[in-house]
Backbone bond lengths (Angstrom), bond angles and torsions (degrees), N, CA, C in turn:
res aa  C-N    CA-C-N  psi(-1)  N-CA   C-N-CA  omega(-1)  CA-C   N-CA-C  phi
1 X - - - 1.457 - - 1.533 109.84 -
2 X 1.528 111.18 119.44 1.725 115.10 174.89 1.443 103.68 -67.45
3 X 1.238 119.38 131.73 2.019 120.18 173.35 1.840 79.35 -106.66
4 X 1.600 94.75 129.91 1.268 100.28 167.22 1.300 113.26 -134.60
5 X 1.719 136.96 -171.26 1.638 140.73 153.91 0.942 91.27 -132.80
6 X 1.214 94.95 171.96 2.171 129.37 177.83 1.139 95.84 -95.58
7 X 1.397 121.32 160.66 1.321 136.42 144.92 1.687 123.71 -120.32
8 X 1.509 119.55 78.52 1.062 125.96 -162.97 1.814 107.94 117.54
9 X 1.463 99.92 137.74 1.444 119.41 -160.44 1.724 115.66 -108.02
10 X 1.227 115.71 29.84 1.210 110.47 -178.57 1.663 116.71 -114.52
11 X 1.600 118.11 177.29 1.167 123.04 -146.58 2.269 105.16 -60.71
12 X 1.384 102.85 -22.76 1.436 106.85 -167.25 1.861 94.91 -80.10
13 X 1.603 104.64 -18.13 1.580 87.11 -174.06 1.556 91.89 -100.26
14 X 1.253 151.84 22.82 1.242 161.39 134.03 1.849 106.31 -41.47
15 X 1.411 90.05 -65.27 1.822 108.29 -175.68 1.519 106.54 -45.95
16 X 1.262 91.57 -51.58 1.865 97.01 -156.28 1.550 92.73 -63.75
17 X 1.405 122.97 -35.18 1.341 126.04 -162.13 1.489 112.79 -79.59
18 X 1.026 114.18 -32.28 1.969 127.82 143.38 1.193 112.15 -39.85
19 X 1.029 141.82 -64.93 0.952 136.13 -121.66 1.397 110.43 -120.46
20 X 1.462 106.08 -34.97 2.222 118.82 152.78 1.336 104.97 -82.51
21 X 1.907 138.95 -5.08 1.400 105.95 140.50 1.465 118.02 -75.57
22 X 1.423 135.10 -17.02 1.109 147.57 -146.83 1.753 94.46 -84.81
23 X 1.858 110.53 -45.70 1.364 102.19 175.87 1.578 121.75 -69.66
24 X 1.046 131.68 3.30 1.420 144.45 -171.37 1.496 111.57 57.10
25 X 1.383 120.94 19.40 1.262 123.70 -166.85 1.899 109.00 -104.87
26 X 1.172 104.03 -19.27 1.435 99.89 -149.67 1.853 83.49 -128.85
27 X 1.311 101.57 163.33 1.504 113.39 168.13 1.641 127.62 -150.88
28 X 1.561 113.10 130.20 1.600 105.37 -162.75 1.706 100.39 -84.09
29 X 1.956 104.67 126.99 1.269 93.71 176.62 1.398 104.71 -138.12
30 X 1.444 133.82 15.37 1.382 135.18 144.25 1.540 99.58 -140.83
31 X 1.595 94.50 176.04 1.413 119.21 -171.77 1.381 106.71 -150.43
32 X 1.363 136.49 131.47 1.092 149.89 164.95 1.298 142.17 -95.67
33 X 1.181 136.12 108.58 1.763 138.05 -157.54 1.907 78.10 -114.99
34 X 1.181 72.33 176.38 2.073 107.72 157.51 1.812 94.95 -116.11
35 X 1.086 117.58 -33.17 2.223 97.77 152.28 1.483 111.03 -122.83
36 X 1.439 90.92 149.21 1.500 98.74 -165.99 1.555 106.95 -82.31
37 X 1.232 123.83 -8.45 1.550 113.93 166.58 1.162 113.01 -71.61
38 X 1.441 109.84 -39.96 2.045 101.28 178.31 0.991 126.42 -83.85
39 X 2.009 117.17 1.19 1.414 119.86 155.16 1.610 103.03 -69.42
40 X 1.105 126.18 -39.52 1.592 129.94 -153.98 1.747 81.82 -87.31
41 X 0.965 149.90 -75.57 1.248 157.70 174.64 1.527 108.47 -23.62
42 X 1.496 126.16 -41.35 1.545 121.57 160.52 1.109 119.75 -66.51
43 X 1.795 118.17 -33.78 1.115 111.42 -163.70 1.610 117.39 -97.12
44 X 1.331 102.78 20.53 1.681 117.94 -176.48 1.397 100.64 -61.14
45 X 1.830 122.75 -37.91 1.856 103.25 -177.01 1.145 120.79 -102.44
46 X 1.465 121.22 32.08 1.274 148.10 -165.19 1.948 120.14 -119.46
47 X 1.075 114.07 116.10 1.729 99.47 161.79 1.165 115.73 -71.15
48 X 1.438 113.49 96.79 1.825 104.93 -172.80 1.904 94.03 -149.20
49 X 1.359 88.42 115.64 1.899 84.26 165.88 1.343 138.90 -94.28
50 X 1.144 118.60 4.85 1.171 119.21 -160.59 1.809 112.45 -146.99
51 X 1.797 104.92 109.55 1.365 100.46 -165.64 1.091 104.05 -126.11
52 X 1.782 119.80 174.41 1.584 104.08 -164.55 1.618 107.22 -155.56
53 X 0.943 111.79 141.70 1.537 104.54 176.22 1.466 122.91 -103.01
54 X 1.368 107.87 -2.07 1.718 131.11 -165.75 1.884 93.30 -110.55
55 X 1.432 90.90 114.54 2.192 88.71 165.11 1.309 100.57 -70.79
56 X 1.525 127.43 -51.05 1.578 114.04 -166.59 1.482 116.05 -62.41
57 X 1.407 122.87 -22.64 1.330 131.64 171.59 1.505 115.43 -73.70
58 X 1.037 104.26 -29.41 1.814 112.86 177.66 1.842 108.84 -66.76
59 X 1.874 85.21 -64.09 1.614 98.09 175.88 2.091 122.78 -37.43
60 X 1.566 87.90 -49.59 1.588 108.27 -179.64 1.437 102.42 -60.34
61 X 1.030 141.43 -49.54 1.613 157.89 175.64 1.415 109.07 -1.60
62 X 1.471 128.87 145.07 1.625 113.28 172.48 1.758 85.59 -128.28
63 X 1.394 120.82 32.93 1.344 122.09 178.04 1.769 121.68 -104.97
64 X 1.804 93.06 -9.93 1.283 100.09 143.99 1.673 128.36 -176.03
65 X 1.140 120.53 179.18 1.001 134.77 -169.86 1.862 138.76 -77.34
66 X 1.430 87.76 -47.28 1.467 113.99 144.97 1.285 149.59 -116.82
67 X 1.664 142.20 -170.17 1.454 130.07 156.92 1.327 106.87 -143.22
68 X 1.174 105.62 172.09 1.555 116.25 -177.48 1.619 91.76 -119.35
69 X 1.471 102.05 135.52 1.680 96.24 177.85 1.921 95.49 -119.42
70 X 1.358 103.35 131.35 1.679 102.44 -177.67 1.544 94.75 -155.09
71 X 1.332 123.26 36.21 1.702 145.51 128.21 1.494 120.18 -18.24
72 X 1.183 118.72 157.74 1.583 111.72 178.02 1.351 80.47 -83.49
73 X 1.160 101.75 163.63 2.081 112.97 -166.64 1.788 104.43 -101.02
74 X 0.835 101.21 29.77 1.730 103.88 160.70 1.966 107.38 -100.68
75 X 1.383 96.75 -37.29 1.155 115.41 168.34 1.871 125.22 -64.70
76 X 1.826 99.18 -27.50 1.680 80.94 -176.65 1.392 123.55 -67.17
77 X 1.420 121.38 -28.52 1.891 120.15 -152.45 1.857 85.52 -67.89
78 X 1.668 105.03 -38.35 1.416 95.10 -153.38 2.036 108.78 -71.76
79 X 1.717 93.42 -31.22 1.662 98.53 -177.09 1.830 102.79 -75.03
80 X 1.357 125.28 -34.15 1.477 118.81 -179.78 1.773 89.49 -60.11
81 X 1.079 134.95 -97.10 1.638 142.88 178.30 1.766 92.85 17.01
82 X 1.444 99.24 -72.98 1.215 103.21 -150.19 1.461 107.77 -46.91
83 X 1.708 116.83 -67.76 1.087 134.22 -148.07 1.985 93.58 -79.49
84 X 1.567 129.61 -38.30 1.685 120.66 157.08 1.697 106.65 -35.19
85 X 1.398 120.35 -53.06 1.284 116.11 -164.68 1.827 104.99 -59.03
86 X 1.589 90.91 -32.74 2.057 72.83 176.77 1.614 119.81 -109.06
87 X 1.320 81.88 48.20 1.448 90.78 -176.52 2.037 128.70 47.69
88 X 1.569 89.01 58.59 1.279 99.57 -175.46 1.419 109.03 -127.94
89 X 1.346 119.50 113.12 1.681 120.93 -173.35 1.897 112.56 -51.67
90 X 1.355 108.00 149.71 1.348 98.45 -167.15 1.963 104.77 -120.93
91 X 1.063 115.48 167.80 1.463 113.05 -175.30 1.418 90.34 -172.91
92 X 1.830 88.80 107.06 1.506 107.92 -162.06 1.636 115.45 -106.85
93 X 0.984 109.84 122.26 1.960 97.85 -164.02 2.345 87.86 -79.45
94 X 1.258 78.13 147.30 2.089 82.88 -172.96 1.291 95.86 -58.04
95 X 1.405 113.75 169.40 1.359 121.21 -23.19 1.502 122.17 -64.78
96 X 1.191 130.70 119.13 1.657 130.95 141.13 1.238 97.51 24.22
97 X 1.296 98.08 -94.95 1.632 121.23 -174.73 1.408 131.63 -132.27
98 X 1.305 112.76 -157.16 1.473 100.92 171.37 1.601 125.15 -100.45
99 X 1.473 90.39 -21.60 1.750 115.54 -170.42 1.639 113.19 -167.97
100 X 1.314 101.83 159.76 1.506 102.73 -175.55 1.361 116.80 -55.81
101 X 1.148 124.04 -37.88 1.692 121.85 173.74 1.674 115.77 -52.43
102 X 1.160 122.21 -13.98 1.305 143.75 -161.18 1.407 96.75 -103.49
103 X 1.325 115.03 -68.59 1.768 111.61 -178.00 1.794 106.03 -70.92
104 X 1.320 117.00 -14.01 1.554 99.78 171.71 1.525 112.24 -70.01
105 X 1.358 99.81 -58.40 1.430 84.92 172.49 1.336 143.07 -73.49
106 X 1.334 110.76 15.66 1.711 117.02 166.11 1.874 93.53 -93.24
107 X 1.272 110.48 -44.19 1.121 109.02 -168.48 1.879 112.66 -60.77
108 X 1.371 106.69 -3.38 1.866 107.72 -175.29 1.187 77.47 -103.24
109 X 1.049 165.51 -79.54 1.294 149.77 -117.80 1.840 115.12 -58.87
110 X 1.375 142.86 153.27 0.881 144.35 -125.07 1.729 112.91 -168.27
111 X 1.486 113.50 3.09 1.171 128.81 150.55 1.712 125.08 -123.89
112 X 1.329 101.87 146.84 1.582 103.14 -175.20 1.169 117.79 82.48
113 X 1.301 128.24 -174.58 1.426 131.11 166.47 1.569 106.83 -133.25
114 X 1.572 109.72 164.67 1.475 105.52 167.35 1.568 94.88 -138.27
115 X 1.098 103.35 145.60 1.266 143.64 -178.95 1.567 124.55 -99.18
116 X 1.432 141.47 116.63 1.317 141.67 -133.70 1.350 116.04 -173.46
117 X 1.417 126.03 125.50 1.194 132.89 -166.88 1.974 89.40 -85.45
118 X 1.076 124.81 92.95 1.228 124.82 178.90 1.946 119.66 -69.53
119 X 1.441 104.65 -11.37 1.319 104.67 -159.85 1.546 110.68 171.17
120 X 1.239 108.42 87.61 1.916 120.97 172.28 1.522 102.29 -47.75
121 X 1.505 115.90 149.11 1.700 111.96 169.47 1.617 89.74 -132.68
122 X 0.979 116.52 151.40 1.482 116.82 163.94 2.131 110.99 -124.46
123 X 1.367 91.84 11.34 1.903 106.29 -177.39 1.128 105.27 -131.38
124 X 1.492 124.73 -168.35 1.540 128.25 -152.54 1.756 103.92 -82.51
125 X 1.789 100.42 137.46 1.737 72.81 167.44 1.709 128.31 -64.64
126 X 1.083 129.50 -5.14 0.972 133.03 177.69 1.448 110.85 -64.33
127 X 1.351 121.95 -23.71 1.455 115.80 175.94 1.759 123.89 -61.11
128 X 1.366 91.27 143.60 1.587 104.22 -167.81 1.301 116.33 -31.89
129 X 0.957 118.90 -40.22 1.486 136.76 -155.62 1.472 110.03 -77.78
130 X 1.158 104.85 -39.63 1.550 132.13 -175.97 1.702 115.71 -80.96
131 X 1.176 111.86 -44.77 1.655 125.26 158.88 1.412 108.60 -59.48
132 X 1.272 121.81 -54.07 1.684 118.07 178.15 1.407 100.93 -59.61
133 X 1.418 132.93 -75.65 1.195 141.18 176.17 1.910 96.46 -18.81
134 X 1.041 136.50 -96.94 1.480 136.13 161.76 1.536 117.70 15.18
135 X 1.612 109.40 -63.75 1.374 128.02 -175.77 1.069 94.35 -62.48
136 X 1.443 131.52 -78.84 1.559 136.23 -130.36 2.386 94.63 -83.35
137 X 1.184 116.89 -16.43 0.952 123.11 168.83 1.305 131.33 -66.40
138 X 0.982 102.31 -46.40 1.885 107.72 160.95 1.054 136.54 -41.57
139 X 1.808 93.77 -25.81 1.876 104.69 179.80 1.385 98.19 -71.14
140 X 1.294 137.47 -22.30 1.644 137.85 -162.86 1.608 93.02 -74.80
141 X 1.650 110.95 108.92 1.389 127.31 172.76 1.693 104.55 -51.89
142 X 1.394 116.12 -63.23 1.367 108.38 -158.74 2.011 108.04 -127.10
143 X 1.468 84.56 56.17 1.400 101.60 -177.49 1.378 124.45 -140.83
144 X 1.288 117.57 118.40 1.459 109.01 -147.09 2.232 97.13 -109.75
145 X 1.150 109.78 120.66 1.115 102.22 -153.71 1.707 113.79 -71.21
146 X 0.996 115.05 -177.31 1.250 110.21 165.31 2.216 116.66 -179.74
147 X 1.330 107.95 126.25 1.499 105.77 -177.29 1.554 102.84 -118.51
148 X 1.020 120.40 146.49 1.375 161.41 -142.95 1.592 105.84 -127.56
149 X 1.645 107.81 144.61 1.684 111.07 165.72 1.049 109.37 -110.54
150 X 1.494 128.74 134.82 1.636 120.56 162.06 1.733 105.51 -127.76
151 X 1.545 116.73 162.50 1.166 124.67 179.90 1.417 96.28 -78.38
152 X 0.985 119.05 150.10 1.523 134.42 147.56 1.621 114.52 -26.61
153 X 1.378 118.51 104.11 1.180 103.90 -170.95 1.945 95.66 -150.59
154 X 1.617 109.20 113.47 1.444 114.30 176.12 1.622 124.21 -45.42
155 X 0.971 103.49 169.41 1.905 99.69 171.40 1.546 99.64 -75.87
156 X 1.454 122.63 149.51 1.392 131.21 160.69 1.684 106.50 -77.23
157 X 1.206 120.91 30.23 1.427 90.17 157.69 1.907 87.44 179.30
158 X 1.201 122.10 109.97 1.663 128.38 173.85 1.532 105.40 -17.03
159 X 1.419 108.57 136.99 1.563 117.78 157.69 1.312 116.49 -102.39
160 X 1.332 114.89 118.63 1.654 105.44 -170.04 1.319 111.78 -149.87
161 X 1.652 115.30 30.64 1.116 131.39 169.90 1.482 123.67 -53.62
162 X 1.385 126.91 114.25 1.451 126.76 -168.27 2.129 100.73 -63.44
163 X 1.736 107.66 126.45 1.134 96.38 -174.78 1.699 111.05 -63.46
164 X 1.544 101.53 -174.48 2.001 107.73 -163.51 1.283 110.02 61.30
165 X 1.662 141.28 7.58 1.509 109.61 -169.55 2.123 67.18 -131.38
166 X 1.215 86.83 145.03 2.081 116.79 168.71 2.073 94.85 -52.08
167 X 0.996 87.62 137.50 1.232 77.28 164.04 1.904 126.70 -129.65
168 X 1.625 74.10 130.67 1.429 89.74 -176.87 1.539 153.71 28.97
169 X 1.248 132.43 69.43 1.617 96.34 171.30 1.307 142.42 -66.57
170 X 1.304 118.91 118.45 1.550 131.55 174.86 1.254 129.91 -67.28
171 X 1.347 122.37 -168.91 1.447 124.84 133.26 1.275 122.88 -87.20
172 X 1.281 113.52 -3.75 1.290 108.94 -165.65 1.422 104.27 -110.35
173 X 1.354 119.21 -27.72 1.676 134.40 163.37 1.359 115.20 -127.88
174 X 1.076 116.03 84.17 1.749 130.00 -165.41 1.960 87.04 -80.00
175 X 1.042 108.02 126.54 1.583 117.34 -178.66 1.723 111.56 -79.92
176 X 1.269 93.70 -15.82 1.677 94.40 179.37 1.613 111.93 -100.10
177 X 1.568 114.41 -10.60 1.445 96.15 141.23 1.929 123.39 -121.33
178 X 1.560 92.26 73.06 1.794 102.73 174.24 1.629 102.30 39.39
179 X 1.528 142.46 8.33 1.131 101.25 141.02 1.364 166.15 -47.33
180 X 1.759 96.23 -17.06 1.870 74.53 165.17 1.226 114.79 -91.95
181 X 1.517 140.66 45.10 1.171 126.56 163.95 1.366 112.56 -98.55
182 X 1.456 103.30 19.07 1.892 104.68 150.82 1.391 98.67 -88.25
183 X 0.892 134.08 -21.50 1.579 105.03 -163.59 1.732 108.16 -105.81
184 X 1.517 115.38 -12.07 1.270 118.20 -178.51 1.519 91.27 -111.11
185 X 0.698 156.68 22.90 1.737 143.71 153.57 1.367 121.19 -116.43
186 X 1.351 104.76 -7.55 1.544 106.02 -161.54 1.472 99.98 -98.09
187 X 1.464 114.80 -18.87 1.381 108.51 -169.67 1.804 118.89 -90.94
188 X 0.993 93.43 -27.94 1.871 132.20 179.70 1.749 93.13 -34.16
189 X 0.974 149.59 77.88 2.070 137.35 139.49 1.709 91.72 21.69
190 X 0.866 105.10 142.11 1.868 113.88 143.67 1.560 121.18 -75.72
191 X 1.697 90.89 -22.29 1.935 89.66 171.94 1.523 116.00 -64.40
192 X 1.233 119.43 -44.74 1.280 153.44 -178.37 1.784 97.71 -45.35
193 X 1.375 127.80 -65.39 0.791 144.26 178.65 1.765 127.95 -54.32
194 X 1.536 103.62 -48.75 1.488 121.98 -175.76 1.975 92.18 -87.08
195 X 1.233 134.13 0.41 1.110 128.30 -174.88 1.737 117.37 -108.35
196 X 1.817 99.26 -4.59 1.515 110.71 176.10 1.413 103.68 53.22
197 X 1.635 115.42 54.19 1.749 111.80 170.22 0.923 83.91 -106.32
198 X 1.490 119.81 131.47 1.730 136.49 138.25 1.452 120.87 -20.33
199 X 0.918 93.48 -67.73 1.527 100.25 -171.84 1.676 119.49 -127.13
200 X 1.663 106.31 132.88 1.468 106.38 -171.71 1.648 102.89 -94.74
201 X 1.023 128.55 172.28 1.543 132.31 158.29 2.001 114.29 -152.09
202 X 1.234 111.31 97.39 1.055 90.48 165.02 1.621 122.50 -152.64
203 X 1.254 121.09 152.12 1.684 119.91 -157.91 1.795 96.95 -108.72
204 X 1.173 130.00 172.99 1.532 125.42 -142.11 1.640 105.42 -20.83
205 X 0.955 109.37 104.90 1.263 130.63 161.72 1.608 123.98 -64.83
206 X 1.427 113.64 108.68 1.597 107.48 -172.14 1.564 109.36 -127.47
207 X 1.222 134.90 18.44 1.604 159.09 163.65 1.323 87.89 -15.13
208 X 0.985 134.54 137.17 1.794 143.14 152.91 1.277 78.08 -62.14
209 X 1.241 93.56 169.80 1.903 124.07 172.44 1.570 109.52 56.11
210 X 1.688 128.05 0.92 1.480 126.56 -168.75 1.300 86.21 -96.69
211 X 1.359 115.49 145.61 1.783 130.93 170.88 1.565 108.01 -74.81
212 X 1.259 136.28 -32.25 1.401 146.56 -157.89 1.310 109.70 -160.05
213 X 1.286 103.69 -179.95 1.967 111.00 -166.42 1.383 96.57 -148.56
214 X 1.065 116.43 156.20 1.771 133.56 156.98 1.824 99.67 174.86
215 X 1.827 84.95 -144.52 1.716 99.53 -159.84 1.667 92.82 -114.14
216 X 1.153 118.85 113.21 1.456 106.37 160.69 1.377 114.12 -140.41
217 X 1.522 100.83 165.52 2.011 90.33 168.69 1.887 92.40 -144.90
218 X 1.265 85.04 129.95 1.790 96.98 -173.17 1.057 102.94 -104.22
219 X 1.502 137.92 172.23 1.524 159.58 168.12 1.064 111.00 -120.10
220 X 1.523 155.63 117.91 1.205 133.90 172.80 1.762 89.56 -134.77
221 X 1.482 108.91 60.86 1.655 119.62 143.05 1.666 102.38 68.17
């Protein structure tokens, strides 16, 4: 039996927590706020004893084994780090990180494992995209892969950023915590990606394995 905690109290870390009691494998036995009443306050429909308002106190913990990280994602490279360093397996809701300097150094580390939705499919695994994805994954030393189904489901709010200009911080994608790397990573092929092109460009977009279509042109450095 995995003894694990959450990191972060909202409705998607509800799901996950369904759904790893649901496998009979895993068990919720802390929970983590930044206040400890609204850790104790999540964990009211839960058998869970032990809550915390301290990450280094969580991390230090011999009460469990793993965590669930579901943090605003500026926050994951630094909360996975922590809790790998004490040898605590990680299961990171995306993004990874924020940037490549971020996944190198999760990627040197040498205790624990992390765990990572590397790539949503909403089509057959047999699709191209999805077989390559497979290959080029294996090279990940201490990364245990994993793909996911989702329905077809649009962006909640148009992208219509003129290309060459940064785009934006919102409320809705505040740039200072890596939100928009839902909207610039998610759209990207995996071919696109495993082929090290700089830059994508493409106008109705009909890629097997892409969730949505439009006009974009990305940079990814």
């Amino acid at each position: 039996m995995i003894r694990f905690a959450v990191v972060g109290t909202n409705w998607i870390t509800e799901r996950f927590i369904d759904a790893a009691h649901e496998s009979g494998k895993m068990r919720l036995t802390a929970i983590y706020s930044r206040k400890l009443e609204q850790a104790q306050a999540f964990g009211a429909n839960y058998p869970v004893e032990h809550f915390f308002d301290s990450l280094e106190a969580l991390a230090q913990s011999d009460v469990i084994d793993a965590v669930y990280i579901a943090s605003p994602n500026s926050l994951h490279c630094q909360q996975s780090l922590l809790f790998l360093s004490h040898k605590k397996h990680v299961i990171c809701e995306k993004p990874l990180a924020s940037n490549l300097r971020e996944v190198e150094q999760l990627g040197g580390l040498r205790t624990g494992k992390i765990r990572w939705c590397c790539l949503k499919r909403s089509k057959a695994p047999t699709c191209p995209i999805f077989l390559s994805c497979n290959r080029h994954c294996r090279r990940l030393a201490n990364c245990v892969r994993h793909l996911s189904t989702i329905a077809n489901t649009p962006l909640a709010i148009p992208v219509t950023w003129p290309v060459k200009i940064r785009i934006p911080s919102t409320r809705t994608f505040p740039t200072a915590l890596s939100w928009t790397l839902a909207i610039t990573a998610w759209p990207a092929p995996w071919r696109c990606l495993v082929r090290r092109k700089r830059y994508w460009l493409a106008q109705h977009c009909s890629i097997p394995g892409v969730d949505a279509h439009g006009s974009v042109c990305l940079n990814y450095g």
